[in-house]
Backbone atoms as SQL, in Angstrom:
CREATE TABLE atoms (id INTEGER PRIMARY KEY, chain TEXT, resi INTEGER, resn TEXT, atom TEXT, x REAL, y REAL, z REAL);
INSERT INTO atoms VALUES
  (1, 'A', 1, 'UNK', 'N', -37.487, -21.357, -49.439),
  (2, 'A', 1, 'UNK', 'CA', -38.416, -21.188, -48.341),
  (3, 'A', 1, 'UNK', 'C', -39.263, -22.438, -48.121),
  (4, 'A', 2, 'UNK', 'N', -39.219, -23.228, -48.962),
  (5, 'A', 2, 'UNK', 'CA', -39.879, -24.545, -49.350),
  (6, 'A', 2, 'UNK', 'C', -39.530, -25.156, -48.201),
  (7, 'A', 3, 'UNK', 'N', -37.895, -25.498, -47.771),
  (8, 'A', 3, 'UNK', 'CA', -37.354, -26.199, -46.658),
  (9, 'A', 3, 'UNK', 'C', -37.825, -25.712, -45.722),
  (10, 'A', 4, 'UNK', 'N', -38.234, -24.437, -45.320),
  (11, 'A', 4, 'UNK', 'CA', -38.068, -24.319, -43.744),
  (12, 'A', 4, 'UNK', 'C', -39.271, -24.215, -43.083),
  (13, 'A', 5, 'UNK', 'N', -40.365, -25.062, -44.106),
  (14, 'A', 5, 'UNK', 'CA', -41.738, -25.368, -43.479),
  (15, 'A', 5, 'UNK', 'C', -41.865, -26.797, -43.051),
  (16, 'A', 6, 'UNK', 'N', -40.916, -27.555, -43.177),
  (17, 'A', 6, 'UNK', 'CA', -40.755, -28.583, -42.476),
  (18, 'A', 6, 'UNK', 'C', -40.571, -28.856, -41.146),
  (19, 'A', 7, 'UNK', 'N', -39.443, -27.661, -41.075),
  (20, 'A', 7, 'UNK', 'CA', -39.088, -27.790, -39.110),
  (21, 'A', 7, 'UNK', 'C', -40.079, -27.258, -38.170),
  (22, 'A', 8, 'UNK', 'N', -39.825, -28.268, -37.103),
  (23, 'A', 8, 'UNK', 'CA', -41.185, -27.828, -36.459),
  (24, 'A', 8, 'UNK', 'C', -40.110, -26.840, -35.347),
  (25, 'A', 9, 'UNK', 'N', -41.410, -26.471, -34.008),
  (26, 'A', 9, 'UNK', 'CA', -41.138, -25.798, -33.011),
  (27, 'A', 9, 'UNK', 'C', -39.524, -25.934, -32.429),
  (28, 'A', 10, 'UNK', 'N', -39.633, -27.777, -32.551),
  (29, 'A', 10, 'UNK', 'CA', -38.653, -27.743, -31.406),
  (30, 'A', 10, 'UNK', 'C', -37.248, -27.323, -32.060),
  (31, 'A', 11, 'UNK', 'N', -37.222, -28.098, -33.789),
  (32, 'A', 11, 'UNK', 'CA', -36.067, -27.853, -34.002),
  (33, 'A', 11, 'UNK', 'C', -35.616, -26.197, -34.037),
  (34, 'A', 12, 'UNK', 'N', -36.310, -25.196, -34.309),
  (35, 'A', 12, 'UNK', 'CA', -36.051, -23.781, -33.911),
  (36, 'A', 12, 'UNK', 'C', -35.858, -23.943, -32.684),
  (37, 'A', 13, 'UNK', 'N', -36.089, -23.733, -31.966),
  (38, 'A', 13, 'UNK', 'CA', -35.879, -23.868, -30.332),
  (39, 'A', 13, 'UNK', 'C', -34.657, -24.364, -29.841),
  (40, 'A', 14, 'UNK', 'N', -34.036, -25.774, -30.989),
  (41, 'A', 14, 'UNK', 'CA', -32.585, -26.042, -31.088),
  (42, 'A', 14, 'UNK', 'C', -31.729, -25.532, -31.387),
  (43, 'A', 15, 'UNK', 'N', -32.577, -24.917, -33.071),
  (44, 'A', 15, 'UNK', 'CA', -31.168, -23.997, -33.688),
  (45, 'A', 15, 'UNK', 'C', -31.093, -22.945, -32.912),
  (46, 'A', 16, 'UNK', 'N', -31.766, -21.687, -32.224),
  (47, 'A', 16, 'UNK', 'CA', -31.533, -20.673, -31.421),
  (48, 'A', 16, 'UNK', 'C', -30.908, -21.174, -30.019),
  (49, 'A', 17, 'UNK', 'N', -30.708, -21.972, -29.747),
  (50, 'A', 17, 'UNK', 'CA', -29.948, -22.412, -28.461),
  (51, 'A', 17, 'UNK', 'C', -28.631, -22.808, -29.277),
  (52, 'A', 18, 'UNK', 'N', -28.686, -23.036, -30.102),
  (53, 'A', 18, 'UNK', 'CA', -27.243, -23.169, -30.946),
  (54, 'A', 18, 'UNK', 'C', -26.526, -22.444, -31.107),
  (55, 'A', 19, 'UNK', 'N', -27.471, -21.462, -31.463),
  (56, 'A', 19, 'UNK', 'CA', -26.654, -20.092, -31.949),
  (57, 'A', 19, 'UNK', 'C', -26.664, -19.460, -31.171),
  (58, 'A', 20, 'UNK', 'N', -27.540, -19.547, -29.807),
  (59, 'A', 20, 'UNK', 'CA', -26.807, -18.602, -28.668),
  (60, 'A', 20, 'UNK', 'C', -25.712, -19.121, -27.900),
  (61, 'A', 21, 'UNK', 'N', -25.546, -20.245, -27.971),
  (62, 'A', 21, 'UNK', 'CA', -24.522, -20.658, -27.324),
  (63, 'A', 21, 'UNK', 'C', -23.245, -20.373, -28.382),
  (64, 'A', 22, 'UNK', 'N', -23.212, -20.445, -29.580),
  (65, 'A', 22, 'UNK', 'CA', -22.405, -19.834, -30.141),
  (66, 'A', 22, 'UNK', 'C', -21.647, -18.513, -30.152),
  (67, 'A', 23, 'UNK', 'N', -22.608, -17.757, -30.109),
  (68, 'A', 23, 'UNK', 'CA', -22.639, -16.217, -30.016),
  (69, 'A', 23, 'UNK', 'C', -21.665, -15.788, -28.387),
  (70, 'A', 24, 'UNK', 'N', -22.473, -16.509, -27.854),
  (71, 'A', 24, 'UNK', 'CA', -22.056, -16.405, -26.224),
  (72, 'A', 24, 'UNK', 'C', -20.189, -16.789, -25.983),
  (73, 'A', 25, 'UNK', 'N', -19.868, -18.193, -26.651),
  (74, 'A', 25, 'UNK', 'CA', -18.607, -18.623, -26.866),
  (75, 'A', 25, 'UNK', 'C', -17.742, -17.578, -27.346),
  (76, 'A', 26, 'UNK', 'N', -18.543, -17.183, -28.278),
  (77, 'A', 26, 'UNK', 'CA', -17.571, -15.916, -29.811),
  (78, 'A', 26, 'UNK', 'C', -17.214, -14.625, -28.876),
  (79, 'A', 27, 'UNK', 'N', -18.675, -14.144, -28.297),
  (80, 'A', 27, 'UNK', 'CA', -18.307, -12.649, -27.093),
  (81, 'A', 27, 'UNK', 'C', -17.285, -13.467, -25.901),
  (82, 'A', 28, 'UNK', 'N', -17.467, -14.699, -25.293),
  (83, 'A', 28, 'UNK', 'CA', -15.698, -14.682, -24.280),
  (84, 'A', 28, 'UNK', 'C', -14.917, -14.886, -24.848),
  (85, 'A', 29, 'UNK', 'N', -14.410, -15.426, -26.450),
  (86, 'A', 29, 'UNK', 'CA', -13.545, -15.665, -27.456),
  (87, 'A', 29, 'UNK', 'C', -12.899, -14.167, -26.893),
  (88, 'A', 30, 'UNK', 'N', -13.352, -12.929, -27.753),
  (89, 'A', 30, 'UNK', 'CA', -13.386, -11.470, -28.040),
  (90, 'A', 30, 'UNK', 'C', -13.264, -11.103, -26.521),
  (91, 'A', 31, 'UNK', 'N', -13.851, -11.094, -25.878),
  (92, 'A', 31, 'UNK', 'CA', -13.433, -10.395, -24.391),
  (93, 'A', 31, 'UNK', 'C', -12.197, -11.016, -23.699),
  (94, 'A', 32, 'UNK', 'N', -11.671, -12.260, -23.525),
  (95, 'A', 32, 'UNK', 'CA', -10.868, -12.888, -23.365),
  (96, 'A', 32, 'UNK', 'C', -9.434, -12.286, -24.119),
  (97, 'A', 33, 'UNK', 'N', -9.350, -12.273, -25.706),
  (98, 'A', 33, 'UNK', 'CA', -8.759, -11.587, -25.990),
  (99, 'A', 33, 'UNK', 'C', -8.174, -10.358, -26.475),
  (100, 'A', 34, 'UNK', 'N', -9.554, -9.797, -26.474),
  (101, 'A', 34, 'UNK', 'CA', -9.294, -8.671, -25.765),
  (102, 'A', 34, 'UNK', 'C', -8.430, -7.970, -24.386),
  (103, 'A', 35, 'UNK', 'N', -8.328, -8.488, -23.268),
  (104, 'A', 35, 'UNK', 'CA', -8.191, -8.422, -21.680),
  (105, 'A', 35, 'UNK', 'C', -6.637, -8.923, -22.018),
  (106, 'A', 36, 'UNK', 'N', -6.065, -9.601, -22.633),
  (107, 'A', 36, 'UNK', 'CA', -5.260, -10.210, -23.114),
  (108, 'A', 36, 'UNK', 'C', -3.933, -8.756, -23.852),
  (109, 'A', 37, 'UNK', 'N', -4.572, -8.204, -24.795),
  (110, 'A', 37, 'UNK', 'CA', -4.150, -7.460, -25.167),
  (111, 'A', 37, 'UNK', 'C', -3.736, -6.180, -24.985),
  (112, 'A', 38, 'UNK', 'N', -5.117, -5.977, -23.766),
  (113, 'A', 38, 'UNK', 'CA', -4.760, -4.560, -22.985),
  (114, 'A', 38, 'UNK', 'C', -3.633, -4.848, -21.652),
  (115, 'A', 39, 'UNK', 'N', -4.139, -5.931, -21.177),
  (116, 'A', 39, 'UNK', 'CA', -3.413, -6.222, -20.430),
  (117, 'A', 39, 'UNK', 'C', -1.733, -6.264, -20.515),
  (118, 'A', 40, 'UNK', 'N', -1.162, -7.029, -21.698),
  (119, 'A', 40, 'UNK', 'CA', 0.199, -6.892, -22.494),
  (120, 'A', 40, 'UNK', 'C', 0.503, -5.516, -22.873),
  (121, 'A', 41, 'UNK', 'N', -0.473, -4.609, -23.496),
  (122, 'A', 41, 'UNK', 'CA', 0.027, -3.066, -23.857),
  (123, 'A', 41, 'UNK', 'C', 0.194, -2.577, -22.337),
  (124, 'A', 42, 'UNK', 'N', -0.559, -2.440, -21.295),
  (125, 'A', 42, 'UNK', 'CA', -0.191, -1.709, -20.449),
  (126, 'A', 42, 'UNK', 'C', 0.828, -1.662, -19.767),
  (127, 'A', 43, 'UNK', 'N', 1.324, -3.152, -19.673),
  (128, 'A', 43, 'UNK', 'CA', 2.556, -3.874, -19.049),
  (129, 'A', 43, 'UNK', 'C', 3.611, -3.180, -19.820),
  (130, 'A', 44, 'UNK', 'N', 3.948, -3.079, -21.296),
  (131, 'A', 44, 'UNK', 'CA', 4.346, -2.518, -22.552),
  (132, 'A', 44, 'UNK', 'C', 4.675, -0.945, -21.556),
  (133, 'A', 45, 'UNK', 'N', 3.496, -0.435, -21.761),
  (134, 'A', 45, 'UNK', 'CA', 3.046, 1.268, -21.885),
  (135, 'A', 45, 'UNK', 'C', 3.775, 1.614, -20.481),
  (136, 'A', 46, 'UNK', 'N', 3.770, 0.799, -19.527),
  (137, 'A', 46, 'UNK', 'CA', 4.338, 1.362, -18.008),
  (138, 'A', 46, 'UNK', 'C', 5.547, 0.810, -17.322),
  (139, 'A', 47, 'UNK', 'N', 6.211, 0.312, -18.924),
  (140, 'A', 47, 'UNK', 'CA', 7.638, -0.781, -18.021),
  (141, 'A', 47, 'UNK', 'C', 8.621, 0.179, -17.460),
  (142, 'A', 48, 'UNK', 'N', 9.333, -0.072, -16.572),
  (143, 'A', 48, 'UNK', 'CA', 9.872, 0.208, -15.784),
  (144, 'A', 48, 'UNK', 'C', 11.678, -0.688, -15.917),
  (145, 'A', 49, 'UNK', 'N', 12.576, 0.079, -15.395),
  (146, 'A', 49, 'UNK', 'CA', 13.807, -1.054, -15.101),
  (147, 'A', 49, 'UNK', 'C', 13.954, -1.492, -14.314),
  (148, 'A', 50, 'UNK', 'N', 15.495, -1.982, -13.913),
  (149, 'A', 50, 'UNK', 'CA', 15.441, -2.397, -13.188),
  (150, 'A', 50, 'UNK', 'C', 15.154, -2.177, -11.595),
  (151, 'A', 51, 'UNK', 'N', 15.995, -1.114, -11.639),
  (152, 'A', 51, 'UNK', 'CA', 16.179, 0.354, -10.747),
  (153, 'A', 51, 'UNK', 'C', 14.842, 0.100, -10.364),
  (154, 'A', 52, 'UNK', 'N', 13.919, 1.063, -10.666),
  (155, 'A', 52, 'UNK', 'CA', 12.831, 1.442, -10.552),
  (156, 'A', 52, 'UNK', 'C', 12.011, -0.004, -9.875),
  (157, 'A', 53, 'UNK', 'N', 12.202, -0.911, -10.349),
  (158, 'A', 53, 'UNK', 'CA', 11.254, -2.503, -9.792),
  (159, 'A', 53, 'UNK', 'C', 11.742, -2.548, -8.386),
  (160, 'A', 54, 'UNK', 'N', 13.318, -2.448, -8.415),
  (161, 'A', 54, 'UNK', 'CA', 13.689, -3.087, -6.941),
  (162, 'A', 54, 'UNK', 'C', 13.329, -1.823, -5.943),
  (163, 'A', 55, 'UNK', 'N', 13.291, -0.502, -6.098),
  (164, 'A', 55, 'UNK', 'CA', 12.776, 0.265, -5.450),
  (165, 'A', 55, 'UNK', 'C', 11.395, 0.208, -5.039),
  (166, 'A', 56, 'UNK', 'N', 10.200, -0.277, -6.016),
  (167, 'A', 56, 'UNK', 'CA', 9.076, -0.240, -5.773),
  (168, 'A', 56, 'UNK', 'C', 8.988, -1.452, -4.994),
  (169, 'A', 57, 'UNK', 'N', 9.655, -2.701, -5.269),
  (170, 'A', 57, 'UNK', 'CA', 9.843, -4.239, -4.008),
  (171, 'A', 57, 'UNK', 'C', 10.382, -3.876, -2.842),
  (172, 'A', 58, 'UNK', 'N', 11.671, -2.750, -2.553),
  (173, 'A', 58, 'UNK', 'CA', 11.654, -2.245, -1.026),
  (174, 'A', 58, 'UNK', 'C', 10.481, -1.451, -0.745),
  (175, 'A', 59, 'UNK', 'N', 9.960, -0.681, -1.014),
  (176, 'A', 59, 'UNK', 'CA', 9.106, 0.193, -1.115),
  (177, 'A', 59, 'UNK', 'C', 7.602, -0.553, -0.221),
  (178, 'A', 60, 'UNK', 'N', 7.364, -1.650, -0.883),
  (179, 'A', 60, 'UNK', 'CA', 6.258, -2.565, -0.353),
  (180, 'A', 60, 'UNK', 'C', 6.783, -3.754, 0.774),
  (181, 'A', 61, 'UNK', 'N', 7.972, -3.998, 0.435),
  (182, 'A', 61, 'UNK', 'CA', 8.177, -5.186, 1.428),
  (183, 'A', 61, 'UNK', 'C', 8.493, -4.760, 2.785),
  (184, 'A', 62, 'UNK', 'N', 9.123, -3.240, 2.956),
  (185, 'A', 62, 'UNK', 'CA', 8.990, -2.760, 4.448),
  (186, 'A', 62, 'UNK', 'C', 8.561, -1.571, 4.785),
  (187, 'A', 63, 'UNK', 'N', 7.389, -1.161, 3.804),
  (188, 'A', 63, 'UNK', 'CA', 6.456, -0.410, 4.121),
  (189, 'A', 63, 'UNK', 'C', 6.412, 0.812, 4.704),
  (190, 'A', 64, 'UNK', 'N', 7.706, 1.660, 3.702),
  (191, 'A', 64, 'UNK', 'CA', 8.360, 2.818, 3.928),
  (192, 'A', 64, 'UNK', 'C', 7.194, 4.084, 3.523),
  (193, 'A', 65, 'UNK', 'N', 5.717, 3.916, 3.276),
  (194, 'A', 65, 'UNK', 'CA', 5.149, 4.423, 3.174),
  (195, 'A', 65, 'UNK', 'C', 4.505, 5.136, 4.425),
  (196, 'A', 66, 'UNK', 'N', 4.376, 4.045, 5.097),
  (197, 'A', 66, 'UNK', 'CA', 4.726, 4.278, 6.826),
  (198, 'A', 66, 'UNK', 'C', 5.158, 5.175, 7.814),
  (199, 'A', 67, 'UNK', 'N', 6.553, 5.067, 7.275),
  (200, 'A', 67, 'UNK', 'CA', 7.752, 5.798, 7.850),
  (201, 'A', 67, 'UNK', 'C', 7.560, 7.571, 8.158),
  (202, 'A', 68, 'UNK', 'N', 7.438, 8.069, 9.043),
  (203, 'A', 68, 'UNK', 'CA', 6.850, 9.186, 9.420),
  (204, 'A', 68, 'UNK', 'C', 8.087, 10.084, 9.617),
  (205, 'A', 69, 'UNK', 'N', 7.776, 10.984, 9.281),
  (206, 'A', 69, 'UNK', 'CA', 9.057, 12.400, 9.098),
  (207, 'A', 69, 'UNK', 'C', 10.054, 12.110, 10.854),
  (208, 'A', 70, 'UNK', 'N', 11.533, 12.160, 10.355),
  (209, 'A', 70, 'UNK', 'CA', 11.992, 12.203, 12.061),
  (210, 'A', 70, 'UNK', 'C', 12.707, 10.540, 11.514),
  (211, 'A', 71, 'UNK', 'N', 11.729, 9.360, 11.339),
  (212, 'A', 71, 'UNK', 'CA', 11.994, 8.441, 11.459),
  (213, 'A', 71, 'UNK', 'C', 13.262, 7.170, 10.603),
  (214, 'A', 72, 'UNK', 'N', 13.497, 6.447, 11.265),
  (215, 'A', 72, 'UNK', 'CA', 14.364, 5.527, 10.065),
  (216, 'A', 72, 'UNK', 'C', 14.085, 4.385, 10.243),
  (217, 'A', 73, 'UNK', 'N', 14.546, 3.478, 9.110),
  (218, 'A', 73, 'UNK', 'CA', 14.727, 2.258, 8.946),
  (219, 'A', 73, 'UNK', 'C', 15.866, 1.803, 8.837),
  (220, 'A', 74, 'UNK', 'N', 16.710, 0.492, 9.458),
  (221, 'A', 74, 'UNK', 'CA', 17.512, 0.221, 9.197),
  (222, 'A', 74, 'UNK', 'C', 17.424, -1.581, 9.061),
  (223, 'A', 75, 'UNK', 'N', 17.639, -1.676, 7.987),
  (224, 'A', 75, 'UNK', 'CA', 17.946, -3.557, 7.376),
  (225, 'A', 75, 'UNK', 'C', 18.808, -4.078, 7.036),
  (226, 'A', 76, 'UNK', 'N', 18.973, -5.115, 7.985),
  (227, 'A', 76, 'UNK', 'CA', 20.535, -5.580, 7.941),
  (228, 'A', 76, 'UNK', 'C', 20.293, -6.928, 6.771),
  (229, 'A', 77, 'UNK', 'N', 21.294, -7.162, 5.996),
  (230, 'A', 77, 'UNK', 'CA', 21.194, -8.955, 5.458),
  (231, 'A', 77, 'UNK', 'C', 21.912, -9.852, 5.781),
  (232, 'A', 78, 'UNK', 'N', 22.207, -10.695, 5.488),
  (233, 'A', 78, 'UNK', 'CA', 22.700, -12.032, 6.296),
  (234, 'A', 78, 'UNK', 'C', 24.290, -11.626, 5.739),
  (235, 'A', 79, 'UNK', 'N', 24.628, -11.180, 4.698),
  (236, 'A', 79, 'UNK', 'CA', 25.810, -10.818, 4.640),
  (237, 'A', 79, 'UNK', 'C', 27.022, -9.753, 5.423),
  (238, 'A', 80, 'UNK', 'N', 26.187, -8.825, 5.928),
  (239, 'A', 80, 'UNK', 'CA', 26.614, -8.041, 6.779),
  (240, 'A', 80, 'UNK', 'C', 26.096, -6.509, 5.932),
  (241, 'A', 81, 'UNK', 'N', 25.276, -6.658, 4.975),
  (242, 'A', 81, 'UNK', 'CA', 25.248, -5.373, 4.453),
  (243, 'A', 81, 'UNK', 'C', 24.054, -4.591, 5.615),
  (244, 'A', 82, 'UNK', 'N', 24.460, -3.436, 5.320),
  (245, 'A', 82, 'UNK', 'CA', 23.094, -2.742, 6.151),
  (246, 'A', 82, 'UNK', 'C', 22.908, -1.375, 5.164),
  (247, 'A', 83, 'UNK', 'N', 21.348, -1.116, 5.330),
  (248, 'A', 83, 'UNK', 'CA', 20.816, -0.191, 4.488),
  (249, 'A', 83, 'UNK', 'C', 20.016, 0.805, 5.840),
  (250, 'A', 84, 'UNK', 'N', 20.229, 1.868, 5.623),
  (251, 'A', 84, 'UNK', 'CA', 19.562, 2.850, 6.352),
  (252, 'A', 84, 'UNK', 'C', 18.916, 3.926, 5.400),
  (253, 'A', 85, 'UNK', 'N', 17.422, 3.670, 5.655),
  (254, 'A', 85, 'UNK', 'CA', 16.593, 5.027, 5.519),
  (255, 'A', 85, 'UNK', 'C', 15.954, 5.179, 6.174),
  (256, 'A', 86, 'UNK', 'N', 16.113, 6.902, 5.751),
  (257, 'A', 86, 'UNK', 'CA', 15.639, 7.728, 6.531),
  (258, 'A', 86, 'UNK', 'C', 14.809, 8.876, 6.138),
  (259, 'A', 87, 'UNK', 'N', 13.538, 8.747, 6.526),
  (260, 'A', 87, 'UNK', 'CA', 12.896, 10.480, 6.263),
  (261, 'A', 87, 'UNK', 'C', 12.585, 11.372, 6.922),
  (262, 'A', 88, 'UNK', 'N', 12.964, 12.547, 6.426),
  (263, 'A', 88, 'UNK', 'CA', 13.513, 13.647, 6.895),
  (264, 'A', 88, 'UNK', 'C', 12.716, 14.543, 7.676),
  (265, 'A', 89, 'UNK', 'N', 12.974, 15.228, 8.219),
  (266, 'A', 89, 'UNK', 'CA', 11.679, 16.413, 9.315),
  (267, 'A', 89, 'UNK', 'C', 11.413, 17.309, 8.015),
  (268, 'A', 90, 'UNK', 'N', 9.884, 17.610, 7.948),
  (269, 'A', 90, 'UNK', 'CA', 9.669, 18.395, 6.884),
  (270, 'A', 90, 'UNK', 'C', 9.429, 19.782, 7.337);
């Protein structure tokens, strides 16, 4: 206890800005990887195949959410394929 009647005001004033800036680094260290980890399990927890991906990419890219009972879609590709859907009168 001998030593720590030497330091004056300011150097406390240093070391607690030290150590909060420490502290502060350590909690986005921990939240960072944290966000990291949930982020990878959920990806994990809700994978999907292939099937299922390219359905949810038509799904959004022509906005068959849209598509109102009665109605269709039809998309042609440069190859000559064509896809028709259709939803149904309920």
């Amino acid at each position: 206890m001998e030593a720590f009647k030497d330091f004056s005001i300011t150097d406390w004033l240093f070391f607690a800005t030290i150590l909060l800036v420490w502290l502060y680094m350590a909690a986005k260290v921990y939240h960072w990887f944290g966000l990291l980890l949930l982020r990878r399990g959920w990806r994990w927890w809700n994978r999907k195949d292939e099937k299922a991906l390219a359905m949810d990419s038509l799904y959004d890219a022509f906005g068959l959410d849209k598509l109102q009972p009665g109605e269709s879609l039809i998309a042609r590709t440069e190859g000559g394929l064509t896809i028709q859907i259709y939803r149904p009168k309920e």
